[in-house]
C-alpha positions as CSV (number, residue, x, y, z in Angstrom):
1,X,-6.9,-7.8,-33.8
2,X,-9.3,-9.7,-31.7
3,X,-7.3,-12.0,-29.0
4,X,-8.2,-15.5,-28.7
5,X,-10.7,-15.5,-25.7
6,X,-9.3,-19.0,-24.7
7,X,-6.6,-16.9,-23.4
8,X,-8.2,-14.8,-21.1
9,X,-7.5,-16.5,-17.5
10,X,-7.8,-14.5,-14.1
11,X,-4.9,-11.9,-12.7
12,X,-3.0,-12.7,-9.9
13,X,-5.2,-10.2,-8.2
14,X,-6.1,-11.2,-4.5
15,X,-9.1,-9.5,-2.9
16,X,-9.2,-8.5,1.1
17,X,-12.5,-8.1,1.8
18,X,-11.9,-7.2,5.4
19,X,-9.8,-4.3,4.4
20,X,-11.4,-4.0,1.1
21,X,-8.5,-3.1,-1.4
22,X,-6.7,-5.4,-3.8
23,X,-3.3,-6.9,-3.9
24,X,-1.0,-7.7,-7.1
25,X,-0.1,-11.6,-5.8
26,X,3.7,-11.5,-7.5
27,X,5.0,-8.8,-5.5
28,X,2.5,-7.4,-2.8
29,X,1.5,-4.9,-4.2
30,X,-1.2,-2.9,-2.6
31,X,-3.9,-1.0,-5.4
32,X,-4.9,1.5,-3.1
33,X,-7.7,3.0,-5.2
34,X,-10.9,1.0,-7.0
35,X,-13.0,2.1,-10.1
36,X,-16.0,2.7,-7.9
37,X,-14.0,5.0,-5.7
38,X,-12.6,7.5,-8.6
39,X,-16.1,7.3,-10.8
40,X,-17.6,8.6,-7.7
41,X,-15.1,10.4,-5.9
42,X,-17.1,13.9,-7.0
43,X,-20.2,13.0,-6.2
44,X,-22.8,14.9,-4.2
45,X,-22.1,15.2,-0.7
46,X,-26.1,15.0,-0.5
47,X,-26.0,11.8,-2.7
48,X,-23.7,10.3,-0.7
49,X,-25.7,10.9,2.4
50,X,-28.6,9.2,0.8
51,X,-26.4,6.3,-0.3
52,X,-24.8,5.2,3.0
53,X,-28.0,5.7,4.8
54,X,-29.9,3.8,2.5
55,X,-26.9,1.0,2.0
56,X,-28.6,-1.7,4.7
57,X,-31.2,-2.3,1.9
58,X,-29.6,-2.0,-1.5
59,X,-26.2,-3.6,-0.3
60,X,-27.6,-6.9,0.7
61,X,-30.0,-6.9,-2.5
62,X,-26.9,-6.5,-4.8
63,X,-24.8,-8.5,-3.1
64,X,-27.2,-11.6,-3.5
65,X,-28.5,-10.8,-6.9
66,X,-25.0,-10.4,-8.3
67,X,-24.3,-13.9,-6.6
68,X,-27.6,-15.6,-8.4
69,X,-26.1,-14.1,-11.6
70,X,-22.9,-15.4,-11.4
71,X,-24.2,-18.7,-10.6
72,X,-26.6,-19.1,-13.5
73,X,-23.6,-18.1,-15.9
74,X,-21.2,-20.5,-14.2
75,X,-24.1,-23.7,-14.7
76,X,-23.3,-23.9,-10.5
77,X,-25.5,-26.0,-8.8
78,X,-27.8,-23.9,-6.3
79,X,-26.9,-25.1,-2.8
80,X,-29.6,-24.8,0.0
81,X,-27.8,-21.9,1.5
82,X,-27.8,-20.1,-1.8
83,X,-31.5,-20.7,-2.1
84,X,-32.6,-19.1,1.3
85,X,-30.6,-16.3,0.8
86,X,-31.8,-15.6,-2.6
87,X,-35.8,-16.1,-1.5
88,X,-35.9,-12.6,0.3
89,X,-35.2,-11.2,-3.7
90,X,-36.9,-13.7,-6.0
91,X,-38.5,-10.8,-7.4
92,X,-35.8,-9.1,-8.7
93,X,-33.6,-12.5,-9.4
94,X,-36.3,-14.6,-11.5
95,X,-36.9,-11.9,-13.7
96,X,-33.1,-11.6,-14.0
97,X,-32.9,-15.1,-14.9
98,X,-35.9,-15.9,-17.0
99,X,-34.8,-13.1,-19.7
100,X,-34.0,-13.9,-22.7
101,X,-30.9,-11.9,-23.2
102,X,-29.7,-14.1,-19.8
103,X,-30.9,-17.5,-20.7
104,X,-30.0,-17.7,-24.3
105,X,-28.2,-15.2,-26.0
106,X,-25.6,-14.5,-23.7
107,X,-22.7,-16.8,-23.6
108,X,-20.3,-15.6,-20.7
109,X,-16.3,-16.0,-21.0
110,X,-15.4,-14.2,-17.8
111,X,-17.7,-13.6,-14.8
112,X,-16.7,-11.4,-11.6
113,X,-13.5,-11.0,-13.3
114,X,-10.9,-8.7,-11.5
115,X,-9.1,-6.3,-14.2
116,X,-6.8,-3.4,-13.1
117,X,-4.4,-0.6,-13.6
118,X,-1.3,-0.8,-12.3
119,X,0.1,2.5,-13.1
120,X,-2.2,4.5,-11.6
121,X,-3.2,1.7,-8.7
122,X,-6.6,0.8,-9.2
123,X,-8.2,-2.2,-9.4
124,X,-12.0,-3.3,-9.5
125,X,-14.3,-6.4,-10.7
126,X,-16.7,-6.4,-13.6
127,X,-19.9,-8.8,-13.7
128,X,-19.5,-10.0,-16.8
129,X,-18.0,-10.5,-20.2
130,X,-19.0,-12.7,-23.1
131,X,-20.6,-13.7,-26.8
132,X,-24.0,-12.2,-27.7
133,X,-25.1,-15.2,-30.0
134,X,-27.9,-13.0,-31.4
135,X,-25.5,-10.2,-32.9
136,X,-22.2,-11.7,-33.4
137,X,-20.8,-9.1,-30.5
138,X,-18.5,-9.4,-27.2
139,X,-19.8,-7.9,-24.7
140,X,-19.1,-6.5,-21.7
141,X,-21.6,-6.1,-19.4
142,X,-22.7,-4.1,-15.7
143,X,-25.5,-5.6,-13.5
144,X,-27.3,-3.2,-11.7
145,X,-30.2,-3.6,-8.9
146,X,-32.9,-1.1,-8.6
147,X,-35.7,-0.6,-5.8
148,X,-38.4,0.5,-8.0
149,X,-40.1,-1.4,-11.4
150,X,-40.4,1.9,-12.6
151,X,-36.6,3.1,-11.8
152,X,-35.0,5.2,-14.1
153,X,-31.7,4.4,-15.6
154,X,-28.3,6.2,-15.5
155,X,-25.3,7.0,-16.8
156,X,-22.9,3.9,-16.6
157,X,-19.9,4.8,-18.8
158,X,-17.8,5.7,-16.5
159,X,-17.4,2.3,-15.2
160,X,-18.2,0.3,-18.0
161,X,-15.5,2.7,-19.8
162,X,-12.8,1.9,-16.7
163,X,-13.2,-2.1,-16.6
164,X,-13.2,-1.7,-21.1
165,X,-9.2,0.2,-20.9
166,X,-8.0,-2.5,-18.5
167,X,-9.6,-5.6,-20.7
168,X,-8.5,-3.8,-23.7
169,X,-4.7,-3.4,-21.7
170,X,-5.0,-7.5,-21.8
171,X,-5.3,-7.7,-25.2
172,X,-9.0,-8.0,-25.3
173,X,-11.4,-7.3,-27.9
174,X,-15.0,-5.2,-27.1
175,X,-17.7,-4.5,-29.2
176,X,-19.9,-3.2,-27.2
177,X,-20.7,-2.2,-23.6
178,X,-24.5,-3.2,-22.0
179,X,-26.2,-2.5,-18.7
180,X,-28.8,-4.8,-17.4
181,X,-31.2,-2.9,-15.1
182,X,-32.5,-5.3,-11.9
183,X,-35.4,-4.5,-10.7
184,X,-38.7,-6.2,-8.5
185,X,-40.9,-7.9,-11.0
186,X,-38.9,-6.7,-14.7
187,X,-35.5,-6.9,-15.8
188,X,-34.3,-4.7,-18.9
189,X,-31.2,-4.8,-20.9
190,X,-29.7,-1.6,-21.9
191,X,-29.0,0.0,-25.4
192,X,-26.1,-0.5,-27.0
193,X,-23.3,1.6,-25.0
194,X,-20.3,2.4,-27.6
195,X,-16.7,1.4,-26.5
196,X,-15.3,4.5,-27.5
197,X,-17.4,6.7,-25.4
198,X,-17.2,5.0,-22.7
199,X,-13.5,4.7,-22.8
200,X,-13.3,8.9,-23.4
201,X,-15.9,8.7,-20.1
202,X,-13.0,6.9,-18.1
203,X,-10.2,8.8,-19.1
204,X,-11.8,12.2,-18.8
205,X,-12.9,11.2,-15.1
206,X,-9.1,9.8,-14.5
207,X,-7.6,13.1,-15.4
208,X,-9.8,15.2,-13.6
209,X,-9.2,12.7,-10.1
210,X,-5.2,12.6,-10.8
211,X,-5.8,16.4,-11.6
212,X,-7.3,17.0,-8.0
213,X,-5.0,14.7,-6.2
214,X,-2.1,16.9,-7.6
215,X,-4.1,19.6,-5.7
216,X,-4.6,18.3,-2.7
């Protein structure tokens, strides 16, 4: 049964971005774990290297790309500010913003919307959700920046899969899962990335965490 999307109005989530953890509004509560944190909780002590020493460059980048995106899907006016900030990366953001998938037949409902789980204490923020005009499908979607045209894509189910069980906890109705790959000069929209699979992704990386926190 597909809720009506009319319905779907932000969580009394409040985000501390000085402490960096979420808070359930009505009663204090504290989520003291994100999605980002348990899908990469196992990763490669060598990829993890490479990530926070490379973070200077690609945290900036997706921090103001993300920002241009949300913008655009909002119809906000592009303040002076916004505009400087966004000149450093108008190679990755004008191809972002000139696709068609973007400009036409995307129609957002939610953007930067905070979902969680409040069994297990996690919380985290998706970049979009919405109506592909061209298909007939909602949509949720993942933005990611990469450094290189030629980038490769990777596995996003995971993620996708952990923000689809919380929007689906609300009530909400998915039809498919996309990634939208940002990078200098050309942006590219995913395949299709099946609700199901991602959702077995999530659940299968949430027991094996809650498995290894019994552990330890």
């Amino acid at each position: 049964m597909k809720t009506d999307l009319q319905e779907l109005k932000p969580l009394p989530i409040i985000f501390d971005k000085e402490a960096h953890r979420y808070k359930w509004e009505p009663t204090g509560e504290i989520f003291t774990h994100s999605v980002t944190g348990i899908t990469g909780f196992n990763m490669d002590e060598k990829k993890k290297l490479a990530i926070e020493r490379t973070k200077k460059y690609w945290a900036p980048r997706g921090t103001t790309v993300h920002s241009a995106f949300e913008h655009w899907l909002k119809h906000e006016e592009y303040g002076e500010d916004e505009i400087k900030k966004w000149e450093k990366y108008r190679n990755w953001i004008e191809p972002l913003l000139d696709h068609q998938y973007v400009t036409q037949d995307f129609k957002p409902i939610a953007t930067e919307f905070t979902v969680c789980d409040r069994k297990n204490g996690i919380a985290g923020t998706f970049d979009a959700f919405g109506y592909d005009q061209r298909t007939n499908k909602y949509v949720l979607v993942d933005l990611k920046t990469q450094s290189n045209k030629n980038a490769n894509a990777y596995n996003t189910d995971e993620q996708l899969g952990a923000y689809a069980s919380m929007l689906i906890e609300m009530g909400v109705w998915i039809d498919e899962c996309r990634t939208i790959w940002c990078r200098p000069e050309k942006t590219v929209v995913g395949e299709y990335q099946d609700v199901s699979t991602c959702l077995e992704a999530w659940h299968s990386k949430l027991d094996f965490w809650k498995m290894m926190q019994e552990e330890f």
